[in-house]
N, C-alpha and C positions, 0 to 999 in steps of 0.2 A: 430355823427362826433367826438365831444368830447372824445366818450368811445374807438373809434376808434385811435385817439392819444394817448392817455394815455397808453392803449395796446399795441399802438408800441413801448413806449417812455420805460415802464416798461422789455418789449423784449429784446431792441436794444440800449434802453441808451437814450443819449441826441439827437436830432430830429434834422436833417441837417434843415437850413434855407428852401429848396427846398421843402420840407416834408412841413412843418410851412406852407408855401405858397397852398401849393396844400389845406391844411383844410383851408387854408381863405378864396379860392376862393372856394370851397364846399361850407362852411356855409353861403356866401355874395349868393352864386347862389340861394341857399335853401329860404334865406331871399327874396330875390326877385321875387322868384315865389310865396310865401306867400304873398306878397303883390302888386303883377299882375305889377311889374315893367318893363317899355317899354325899359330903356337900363341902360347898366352898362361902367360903365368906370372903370378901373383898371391901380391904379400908383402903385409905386413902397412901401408907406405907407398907399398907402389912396384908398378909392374904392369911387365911385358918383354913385348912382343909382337915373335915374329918371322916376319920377312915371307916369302912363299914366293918361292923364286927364278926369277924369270921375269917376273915380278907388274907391269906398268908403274905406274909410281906416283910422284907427283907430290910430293916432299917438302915442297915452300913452302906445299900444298893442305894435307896432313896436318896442321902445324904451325899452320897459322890454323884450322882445326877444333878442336884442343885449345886454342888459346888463346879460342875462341869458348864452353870449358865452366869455365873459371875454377879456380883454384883448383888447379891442378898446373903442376908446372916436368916441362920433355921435354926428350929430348937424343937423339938416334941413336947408341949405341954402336957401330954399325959399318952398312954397307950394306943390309944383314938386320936388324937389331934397333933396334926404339924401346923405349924406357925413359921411364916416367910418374913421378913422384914427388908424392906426396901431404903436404902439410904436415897436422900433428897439429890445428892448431887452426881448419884452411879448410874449408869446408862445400862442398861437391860444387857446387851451385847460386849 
């Protein structure tokens, strides 16, 4: 997804918001099926995915995956729930 923006960004220039949005919610979808997540919520900064229960899941793994896509701050709200946070002015890639 990365190589994917960069490609277009190097193409086309600077990447409409609209653009930015569609690779967020790619790589949030991607992350959650990596980690057998039962649902997603999608704001306008922030994504909630929560995890189904039962699900083994390696939380130090999760957390270096998202730090491997740049550009969001993460937290576990509880046992079940990761929470993504998007800054206004970071680009997905």
């Amino acid at each position: 997804m990365q190589e994917l923006l960069y490609e277009l960004s190097d193409n086309y220039g600077d990447l409409k918001d609209e653009i930015e949005n569609l690779g967020r919610i790619m790589l949030i979808k991607k992350l959650a099926g990596f980690a057998n997540m039962e649902k997603i919520y999608l704001y306008s900064n922030k994504a909630k995915m929560v995890i189904t229960k039962g699900t083994p899941i390696n939380p130090q793994r999760v957390m270096e995956s998202i730090a491997k896509v740049g550009g969001a701050g993460s937290k576990f709200d509880n046992e079940f729930t990761l929470s993504l946070y998007f800054e206004n002015n970071k680009k997905c890639a």
